[in-house]
C-alpha positions as a printed NumPy array, in Angstrom:
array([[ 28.38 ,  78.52 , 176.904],
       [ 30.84 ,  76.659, 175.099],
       [ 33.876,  78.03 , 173.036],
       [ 35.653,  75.667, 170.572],
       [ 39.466,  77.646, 169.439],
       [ 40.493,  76.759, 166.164],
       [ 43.57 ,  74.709, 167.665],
       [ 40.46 ,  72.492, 169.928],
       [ 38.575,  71.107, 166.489],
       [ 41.873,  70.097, 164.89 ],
       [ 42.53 ,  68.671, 168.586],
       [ 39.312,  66.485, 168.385],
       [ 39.535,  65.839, 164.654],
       [ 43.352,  64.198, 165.141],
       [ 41.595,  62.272, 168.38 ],
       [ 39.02 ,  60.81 , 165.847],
       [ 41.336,  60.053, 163.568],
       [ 43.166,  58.057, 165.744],
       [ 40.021,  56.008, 167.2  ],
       [ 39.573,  55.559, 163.282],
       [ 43.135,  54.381, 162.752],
       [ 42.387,  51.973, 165.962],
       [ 39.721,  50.127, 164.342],
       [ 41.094,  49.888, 160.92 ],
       [ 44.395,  48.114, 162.632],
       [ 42.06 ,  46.076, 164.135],
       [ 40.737,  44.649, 161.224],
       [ 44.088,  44.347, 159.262],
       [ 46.815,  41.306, 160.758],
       [ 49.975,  43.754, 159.368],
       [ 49.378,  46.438, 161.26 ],
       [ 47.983,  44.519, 164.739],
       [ 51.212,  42.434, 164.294],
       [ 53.712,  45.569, 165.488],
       [ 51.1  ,  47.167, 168.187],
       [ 51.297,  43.482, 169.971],
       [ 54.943,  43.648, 169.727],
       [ 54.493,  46.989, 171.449],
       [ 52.025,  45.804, 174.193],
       [ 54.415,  42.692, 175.083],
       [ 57.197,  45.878, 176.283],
       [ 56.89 ,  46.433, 180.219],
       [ 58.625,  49.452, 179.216],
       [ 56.579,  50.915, 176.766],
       [ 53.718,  50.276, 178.506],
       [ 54.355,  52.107, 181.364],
       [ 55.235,  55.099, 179.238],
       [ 52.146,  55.088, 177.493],
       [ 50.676,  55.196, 180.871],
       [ 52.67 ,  58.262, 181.243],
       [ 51.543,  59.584, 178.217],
       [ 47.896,  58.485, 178.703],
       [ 47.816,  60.832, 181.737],
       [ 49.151,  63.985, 179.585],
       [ 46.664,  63.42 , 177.016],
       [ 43.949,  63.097, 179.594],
       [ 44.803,  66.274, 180.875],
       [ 45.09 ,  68.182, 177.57 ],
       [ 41.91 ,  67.338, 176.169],
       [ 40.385,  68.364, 179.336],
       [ 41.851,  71.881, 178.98 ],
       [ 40.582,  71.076, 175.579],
       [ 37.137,  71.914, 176.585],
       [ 36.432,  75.737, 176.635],
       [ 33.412,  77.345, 177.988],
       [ 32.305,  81.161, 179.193],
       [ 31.14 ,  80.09 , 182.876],
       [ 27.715,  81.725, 183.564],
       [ 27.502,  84.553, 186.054],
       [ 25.543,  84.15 , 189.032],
       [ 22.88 ,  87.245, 188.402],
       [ 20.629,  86.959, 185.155],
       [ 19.682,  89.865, 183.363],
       [ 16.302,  91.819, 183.962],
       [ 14.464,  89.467, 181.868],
       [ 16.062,  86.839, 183.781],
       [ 18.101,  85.069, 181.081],
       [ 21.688,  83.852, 182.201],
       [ 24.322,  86.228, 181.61 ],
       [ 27.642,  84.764, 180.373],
       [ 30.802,  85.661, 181.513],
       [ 33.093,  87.171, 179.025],
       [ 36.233,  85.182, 180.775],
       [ 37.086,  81.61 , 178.908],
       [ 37.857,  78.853, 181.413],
       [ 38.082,  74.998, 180.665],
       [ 37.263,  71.698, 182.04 ],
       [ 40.423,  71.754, 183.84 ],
       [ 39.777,  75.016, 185.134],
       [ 37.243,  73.942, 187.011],
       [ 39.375,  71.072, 188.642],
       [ 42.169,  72.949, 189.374],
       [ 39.789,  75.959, 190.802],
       [ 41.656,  76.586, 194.308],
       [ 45.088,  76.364, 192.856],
       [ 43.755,  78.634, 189.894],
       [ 42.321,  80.997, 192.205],
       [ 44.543,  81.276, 195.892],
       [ 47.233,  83.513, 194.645],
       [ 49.428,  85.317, 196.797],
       [ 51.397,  88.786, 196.46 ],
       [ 54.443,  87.652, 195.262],
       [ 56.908,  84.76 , 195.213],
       [ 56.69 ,  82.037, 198.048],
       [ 58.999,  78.897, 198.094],
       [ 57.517,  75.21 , 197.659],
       [ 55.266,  74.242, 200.9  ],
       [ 56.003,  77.278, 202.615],
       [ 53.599,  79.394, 205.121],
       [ 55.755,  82.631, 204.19 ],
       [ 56.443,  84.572, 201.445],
       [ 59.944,  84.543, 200.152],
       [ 61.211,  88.419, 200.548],
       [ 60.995,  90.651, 203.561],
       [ 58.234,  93.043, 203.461],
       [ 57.379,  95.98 , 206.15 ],
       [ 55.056,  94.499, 208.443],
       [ 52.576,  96.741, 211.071],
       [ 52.174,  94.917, 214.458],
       [ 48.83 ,  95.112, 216.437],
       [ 50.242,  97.308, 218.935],
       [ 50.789, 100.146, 216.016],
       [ 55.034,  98.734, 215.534],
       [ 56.81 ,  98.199, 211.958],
       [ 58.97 ,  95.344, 211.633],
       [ 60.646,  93.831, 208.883],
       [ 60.058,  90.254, 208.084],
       [ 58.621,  87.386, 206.492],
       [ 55.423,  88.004, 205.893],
       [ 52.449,  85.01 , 206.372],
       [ 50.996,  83.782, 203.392],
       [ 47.241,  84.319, 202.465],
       [ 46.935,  80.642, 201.394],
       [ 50.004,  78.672, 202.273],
       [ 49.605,  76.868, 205.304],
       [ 47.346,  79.703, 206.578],
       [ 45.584,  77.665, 209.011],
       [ 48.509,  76.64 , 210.782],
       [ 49.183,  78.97 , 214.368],
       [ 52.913,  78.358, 214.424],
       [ 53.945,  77.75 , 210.988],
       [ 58.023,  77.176, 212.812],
       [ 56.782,  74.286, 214.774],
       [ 53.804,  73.186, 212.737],
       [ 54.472,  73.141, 209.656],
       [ 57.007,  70.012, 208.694],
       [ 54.881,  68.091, 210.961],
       [ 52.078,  68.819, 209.227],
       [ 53.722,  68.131, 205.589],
       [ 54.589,  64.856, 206.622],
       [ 50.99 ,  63.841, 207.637],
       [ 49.659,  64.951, 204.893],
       [ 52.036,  63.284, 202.437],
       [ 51.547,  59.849, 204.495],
       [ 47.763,  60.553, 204.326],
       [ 48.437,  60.802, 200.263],
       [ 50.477,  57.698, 200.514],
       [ 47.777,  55.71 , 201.823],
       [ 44.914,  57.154, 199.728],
       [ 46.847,  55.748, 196.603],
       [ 47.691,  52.182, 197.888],
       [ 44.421,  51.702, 198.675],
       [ 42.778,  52.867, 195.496],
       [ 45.631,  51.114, 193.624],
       [ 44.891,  47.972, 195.573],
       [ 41.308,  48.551, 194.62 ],
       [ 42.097,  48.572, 191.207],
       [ 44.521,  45.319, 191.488],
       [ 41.517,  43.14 , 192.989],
       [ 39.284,  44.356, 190.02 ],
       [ 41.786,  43.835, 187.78 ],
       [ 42.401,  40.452, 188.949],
       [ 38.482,  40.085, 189.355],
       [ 37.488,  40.73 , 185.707],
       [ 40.823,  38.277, 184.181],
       [ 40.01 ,  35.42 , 186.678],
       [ 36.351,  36.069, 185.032],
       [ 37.361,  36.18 , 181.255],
       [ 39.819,  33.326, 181.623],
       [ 37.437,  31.018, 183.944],
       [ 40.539,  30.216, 186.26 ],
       [ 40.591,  31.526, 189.747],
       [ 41.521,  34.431, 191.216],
       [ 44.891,  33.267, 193.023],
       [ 45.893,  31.223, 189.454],
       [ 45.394,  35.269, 187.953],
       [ 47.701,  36.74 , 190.471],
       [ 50.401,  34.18 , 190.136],
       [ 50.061,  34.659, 186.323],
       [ 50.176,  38.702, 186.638],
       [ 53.586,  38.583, 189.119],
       [ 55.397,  36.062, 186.516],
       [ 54.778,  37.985, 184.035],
       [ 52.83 ,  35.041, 181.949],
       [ 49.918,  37.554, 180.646],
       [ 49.569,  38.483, 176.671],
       [ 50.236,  41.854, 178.063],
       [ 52.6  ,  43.164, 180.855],
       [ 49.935,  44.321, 183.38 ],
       [ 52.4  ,  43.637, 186.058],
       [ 54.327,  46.92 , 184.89 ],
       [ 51.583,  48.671, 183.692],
       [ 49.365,  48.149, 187.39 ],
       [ 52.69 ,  49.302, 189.237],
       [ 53.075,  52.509, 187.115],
       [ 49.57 ,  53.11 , 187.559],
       [ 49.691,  53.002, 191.475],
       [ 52.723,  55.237, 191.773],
       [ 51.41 ,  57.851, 189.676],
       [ 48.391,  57.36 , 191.958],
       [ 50.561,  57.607, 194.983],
       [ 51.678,  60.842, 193.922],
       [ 48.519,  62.108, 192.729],
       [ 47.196,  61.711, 196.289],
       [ 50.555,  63.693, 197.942],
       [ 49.641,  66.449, 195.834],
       [ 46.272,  66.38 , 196.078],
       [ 46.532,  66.43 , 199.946],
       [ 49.483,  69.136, 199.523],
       [ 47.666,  71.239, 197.146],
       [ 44.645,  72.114, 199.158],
       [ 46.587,  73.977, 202.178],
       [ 49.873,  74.931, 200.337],
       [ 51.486,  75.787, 196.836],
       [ 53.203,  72.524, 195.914],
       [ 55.648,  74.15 , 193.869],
       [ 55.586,  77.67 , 195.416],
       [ 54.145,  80.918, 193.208],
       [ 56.036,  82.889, 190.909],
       [ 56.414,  86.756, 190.795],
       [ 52.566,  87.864, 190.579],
       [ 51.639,  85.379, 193.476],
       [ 49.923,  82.305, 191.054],
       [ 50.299,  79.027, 191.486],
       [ 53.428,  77.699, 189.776],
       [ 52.195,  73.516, 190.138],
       [ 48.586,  75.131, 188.316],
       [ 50.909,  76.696, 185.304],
       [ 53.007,  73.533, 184.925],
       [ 49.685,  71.384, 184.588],
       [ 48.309,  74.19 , 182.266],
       [ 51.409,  73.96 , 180.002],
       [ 50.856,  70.256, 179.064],
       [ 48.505,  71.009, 176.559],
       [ 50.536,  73.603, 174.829],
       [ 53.069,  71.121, 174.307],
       [ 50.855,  68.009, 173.327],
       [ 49.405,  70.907, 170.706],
       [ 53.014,  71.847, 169.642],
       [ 53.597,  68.103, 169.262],
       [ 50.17 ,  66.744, 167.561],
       [ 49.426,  69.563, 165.129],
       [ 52.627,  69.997, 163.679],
       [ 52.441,  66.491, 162.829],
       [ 49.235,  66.994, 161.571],
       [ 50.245,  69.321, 159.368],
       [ 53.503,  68.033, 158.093],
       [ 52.214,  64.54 , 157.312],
       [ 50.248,  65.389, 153.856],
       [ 53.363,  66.736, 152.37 ],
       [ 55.119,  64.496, 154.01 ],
       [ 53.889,  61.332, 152.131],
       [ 52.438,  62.78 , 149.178],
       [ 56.05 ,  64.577, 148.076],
       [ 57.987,  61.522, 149.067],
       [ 55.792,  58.938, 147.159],
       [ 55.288,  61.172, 144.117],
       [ 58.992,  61.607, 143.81 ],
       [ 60.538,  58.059, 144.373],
       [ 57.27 ,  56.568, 142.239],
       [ 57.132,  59.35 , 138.722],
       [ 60.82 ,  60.308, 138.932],
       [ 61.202,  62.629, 135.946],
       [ 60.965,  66.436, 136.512],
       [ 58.712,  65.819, 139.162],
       [ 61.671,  64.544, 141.394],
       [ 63.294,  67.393, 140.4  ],
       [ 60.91 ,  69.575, 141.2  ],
       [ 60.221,  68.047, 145.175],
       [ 63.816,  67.454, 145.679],
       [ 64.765,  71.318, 144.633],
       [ 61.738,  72.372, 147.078],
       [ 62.421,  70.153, 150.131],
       [ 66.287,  71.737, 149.647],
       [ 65.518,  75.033, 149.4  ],
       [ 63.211,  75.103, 152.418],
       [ 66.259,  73.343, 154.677],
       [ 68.686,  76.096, 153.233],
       [ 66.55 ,  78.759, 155.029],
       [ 67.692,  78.826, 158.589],
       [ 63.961,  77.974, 160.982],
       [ 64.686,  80.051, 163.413],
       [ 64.572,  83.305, 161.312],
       [ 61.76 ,  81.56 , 159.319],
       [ 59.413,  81.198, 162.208],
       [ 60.306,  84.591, 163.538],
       [ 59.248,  86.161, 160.44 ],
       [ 56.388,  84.243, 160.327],
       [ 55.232,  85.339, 163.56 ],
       [ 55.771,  89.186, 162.971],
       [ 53.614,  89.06 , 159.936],
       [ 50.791,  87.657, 162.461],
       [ 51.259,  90.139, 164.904],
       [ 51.366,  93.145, 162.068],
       [ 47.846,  91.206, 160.826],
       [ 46.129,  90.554, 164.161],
       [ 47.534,  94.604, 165.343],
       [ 45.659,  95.561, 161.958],
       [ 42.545,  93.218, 162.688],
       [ 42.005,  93.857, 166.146],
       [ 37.898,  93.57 , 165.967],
       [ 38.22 ,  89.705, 164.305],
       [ 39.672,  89.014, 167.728],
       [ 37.461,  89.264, 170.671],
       [ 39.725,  87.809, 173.861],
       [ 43.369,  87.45 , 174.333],
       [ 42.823,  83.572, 174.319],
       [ 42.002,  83.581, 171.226],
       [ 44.866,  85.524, 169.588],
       [ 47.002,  83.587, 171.879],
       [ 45.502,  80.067, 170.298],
       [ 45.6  ,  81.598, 166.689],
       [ 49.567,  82.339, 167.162],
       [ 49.875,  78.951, 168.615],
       [ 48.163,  77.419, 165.676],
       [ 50.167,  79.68 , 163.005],
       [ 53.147,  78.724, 165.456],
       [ 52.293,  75.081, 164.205],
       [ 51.635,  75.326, 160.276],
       [ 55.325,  77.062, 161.073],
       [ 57.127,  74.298, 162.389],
       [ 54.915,  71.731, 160.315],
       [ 56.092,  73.227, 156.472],
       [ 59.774,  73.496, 157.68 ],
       [ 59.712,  70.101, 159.397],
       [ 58.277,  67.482, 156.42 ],
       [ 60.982,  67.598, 154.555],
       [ 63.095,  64.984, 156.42 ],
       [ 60.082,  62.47 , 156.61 ],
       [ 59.511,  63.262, 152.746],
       [ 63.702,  62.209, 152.143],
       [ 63.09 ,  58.753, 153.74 ],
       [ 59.62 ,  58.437, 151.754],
       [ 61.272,  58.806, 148.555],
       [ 64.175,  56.498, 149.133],
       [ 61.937,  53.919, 150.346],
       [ 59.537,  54.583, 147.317],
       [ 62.464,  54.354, 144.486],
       [ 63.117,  51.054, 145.676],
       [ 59.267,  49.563, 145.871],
       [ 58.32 ,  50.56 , 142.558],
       [ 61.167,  48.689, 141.415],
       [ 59.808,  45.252, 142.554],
       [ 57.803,  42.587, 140.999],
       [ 54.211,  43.341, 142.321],
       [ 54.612,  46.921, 141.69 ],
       [ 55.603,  46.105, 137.893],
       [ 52.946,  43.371, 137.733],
       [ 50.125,  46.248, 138.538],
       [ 51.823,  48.5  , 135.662],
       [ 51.542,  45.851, 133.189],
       [ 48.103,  44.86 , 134.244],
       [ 47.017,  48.534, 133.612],
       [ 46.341,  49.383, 136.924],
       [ 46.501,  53.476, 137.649],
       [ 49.259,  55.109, 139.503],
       [ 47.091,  56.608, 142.313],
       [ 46.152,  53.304, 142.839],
       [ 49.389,  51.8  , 142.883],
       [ 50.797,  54.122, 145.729],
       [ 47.678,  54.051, 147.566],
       [ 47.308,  50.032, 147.587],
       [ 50.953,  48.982, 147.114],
       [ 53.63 ,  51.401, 148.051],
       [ 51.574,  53.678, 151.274],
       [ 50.917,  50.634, 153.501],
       [ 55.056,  49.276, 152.583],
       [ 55.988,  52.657, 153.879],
       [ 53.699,  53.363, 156.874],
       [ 56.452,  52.14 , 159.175],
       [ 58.863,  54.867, 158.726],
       [ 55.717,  57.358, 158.757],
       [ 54.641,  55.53 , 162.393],
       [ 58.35 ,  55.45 , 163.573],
       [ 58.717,  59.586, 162.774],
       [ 55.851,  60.552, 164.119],
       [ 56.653,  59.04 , 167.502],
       [ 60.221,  60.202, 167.182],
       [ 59.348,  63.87 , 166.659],
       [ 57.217,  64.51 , 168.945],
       [ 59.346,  64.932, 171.577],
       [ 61.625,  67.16 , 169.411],
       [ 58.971,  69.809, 168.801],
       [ 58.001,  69.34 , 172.583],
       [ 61.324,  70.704, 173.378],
       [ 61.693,  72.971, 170.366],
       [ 58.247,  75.226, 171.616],
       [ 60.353,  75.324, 174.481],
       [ 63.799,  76.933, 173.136],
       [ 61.235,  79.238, 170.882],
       [ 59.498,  80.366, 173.768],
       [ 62.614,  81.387, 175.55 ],
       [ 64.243,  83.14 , 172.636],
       [ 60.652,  85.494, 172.319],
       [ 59.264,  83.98 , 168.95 ],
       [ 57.181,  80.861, 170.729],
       [ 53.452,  80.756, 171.722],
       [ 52.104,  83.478, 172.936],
       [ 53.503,  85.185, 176.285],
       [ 50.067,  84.904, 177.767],
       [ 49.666,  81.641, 176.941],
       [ 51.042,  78.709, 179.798],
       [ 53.864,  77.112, 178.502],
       [ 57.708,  75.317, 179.982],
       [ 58.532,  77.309, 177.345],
       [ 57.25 ,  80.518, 178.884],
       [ 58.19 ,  79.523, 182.468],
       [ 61.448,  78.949, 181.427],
       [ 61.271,  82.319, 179.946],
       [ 60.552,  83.665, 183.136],
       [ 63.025,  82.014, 185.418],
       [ 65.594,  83.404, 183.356],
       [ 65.146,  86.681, 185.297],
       [ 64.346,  84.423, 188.597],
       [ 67.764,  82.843, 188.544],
       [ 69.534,  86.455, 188.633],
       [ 67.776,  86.647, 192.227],
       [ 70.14 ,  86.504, 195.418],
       [ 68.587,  83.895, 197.117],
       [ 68.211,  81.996, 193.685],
       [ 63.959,  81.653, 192.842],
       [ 64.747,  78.098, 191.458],
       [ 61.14 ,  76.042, 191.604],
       [ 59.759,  77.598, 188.143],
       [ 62.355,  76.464, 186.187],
       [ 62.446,  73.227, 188.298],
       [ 58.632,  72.523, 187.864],
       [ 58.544,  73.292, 184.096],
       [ 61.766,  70.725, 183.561],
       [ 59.888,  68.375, 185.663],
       [ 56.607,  67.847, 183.651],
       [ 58.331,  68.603, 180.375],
       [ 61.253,  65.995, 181.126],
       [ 58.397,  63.135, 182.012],
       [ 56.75 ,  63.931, 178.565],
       [ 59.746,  63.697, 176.521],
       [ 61.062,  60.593, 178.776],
       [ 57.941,  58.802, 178.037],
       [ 57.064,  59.776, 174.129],
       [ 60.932,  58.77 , 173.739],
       [ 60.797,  55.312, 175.445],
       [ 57.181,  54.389, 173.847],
       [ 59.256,  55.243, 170.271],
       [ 62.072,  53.507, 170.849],
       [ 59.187,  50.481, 171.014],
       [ 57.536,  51.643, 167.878],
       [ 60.479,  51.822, 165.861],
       [ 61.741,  48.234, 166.78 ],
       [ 58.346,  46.686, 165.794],
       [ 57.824,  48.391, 163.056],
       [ 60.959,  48.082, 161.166],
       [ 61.597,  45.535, 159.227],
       [ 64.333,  44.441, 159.897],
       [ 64.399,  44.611, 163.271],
       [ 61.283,  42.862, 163.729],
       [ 61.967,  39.465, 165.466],
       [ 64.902,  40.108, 166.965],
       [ 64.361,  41.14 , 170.995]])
């Protein structure tokens, strides 16, 4: 039975309003002009692989659903589970459901404390207990076990050459078909680099990731990648669960902040007047109240309200996804305000020139006049901010989460898992691979949304446009 959270429809409406944004570029020269700019970037091409791969992975967890039990009821209907999984629940079901007792370290075949352990002949020792699922089918984990890693992680190695060399011959298969040359011509074109696009870096970045893909895969099936936390789950299956809640944190704010965002800027560099007044003494009063406080008041008021509304709220997932969404609108009305600045400095000067004063005189109206004339002059510093904060509220879920007044603490986040290494770090030996695992996936995020802007902003300005 599927379940749709408030935070998945404005998930799926942004997605369609990006395949709509896609095909109006498409028709429009201005705006295909700076995305080919972008596509010519090895660079930013193999970060938007990156960042392809995260999105993948959050609209799969994206896709909610009670899983049906295996009884029916007495008239023999299905009966519906009253747990909510996702798409990538189902994936990731072993690492989701082989948890152990209590911490183990990454790859290992025992947990990571002593524990009191009875013998078969009736004697209590003390020592490192086996794992339930961690190497379990190994006999002498001391002998076995590095062995074993190392076959396994060649095994992974060879599983993603070979399915990245698969997709190399297509590749090379469908140009040489397009471009009626042959195949060999293709290749010699794709290793000089002498493509409209730099498939070259974009083919490499694709067969790493694949190359890893395939360790872990092989890894994940006989031991916990990443080790498990204090409860015994899966600390790689948390890490993977988190990306959403930051693609969420980064999307939806945006989402939110972009209609005041453009509408306060343009109104107040266009009418001037008391209605500059008016946006400029809002947009400063909202930065002289510190965010931090803001956003933690914010989220007390929704725990008093969902602590007073209890029956509106049926599952833990969703008042964890309502918080998360409230946790947005948050960080969305106290972030506009710089985007709105730049808006209305850009806007004062555009209504000042000659084909803005030739629609005035003409008679034409003033929503027309910033819809047709002064929105698409300014949609490069829109397109350059919303690439350049996304990675900023990536990391700032994170800091929120670990000061208490993030997403929900039931909810997977780095933010959360950096939450709960704090503790971790305080242990003699150190439990490191939480906090390791959460910098890991959130540092590839960040790296890649900050690489892929650094692209966006250079085409789209400008003045830096031509010059490489």
């Amino acid at each position: 039975m599927p379940v749709i959270f408030i935070t998945d429809a404005f998930i799926f409406l942004l997605l369609a309003m990006v395949i709509g944004f896609v095909f109006y570029a498409r028709r429009h020269e201005h705006l295909r002009a700076p995305w080919r700019e972008v596509a010519k970037r090895p660079l930013a091409m193999s970060a938007a692989v990156v960042l392809l791969v995260y999105i993948v992975i959050g609209l799969l967890d994206s896709l909610h659903f009670h899983p049906a039990l295996d009884e029916p009821d007495n008239q023999g209907n299905t009966v519906y589970s009253t747990e909510i999984n996702s798409v990538l629940d189902l994936l990731l079901n072993d690492l989701r459901q082989n948890t152990e007792r209590t911490y183990s370290a990454p790859l290992a075949a025992h947990a990571f404390a002593k524990e009191i352990i009875e013998q078969e002949d009736g004697t209590q020792v003390r020592d490192y207990p086996r794992l339930l699922y961690g190497g379990a089918y190994l006999n002498n984990p001391e002998t076995e076990r590095v062995p074993d890693i190392l076959l396994r992680s060649f095994i992974g190695i060879l599983m993603g050459v070979f399915i990245g060399s698969i997709l190399l011959l297509l590749f090379v298969w469908l140009q040489a078909k397009r471009m009626q040359l042959n195949a060999r011509n293709i290749f010699q074109r794709l290793i000089k680099d002498e493509l409209d696009v730099p498939w070259y870096a974009i083919l490499l970045t694709v067969s790493v990731l694949l190359i890893i893909f395939s360790i872990i895969f092989q890894l994940s099936g006989h031991y916990h990648v990443f080790g498990t936390d204090k409860v015994g789950q899966d600390i790689l299956y948390q890490a993977v669960k988190s990306i959403r809640t930051g693609l969420v944190i980064g999307t939806l704010t945006t989402l939110v902040m972009l209609p005041f965002a453009i509408m306060m800027g343009l109104m107040a560099g266009y009418f001037r007047g008391w209605i500059d007044d008016v946006i400029q003494y809002l947009y400063t009063t909202l930065n002289s109240i510190p965010g931090v406080l803001l956003i933690a008041a914010s989220i007390l008021l929704l725990q008093v309200y969902i602590g007073k509304h209890e029956a509106e709220f049926t599952s833990l997932e969703q008042r964890a996804d309502l918080r998360l969404l409230f946790l947005c609108i948050i960080l969305g009305i106290t972030s506009w305000t710089g985007l709105c600045r730049l808006l209305r400095a850009e806007t004062l000067k555009l209504r000042e020139v000659d084909y803005v004063q030739a629609a005035k005189a003409f008679g034409v109206g003033n929503f027309k006049i910033m819809m047709r004339h002064l929105l698409p002059n300014v949609m490069h510093i829109v397109m350059i901010s919303i690439v350049l904060d996304f990675s900023g509220l990536v990391l700032a879920e994170a800091v929120l989460s670990y000061i208490n007044i993030g997403v929900d603490p039931s909810m997977h986040s780095w933010g959360n898992m950096i939450n709960g290494a704090r503790l971790e770090m305080a242990r003699d030996p150190v439990v490191w691979w939480s906090l390791a695992a959460s910098f890991i996936f959130m540092f590839l995020l960040v790296l890649a949304a900050n690489l892929f802007s650094d692209a966006v902003r250079d085409a789209f300005d400008p003045r830096l446009r031509g010059i490489d």
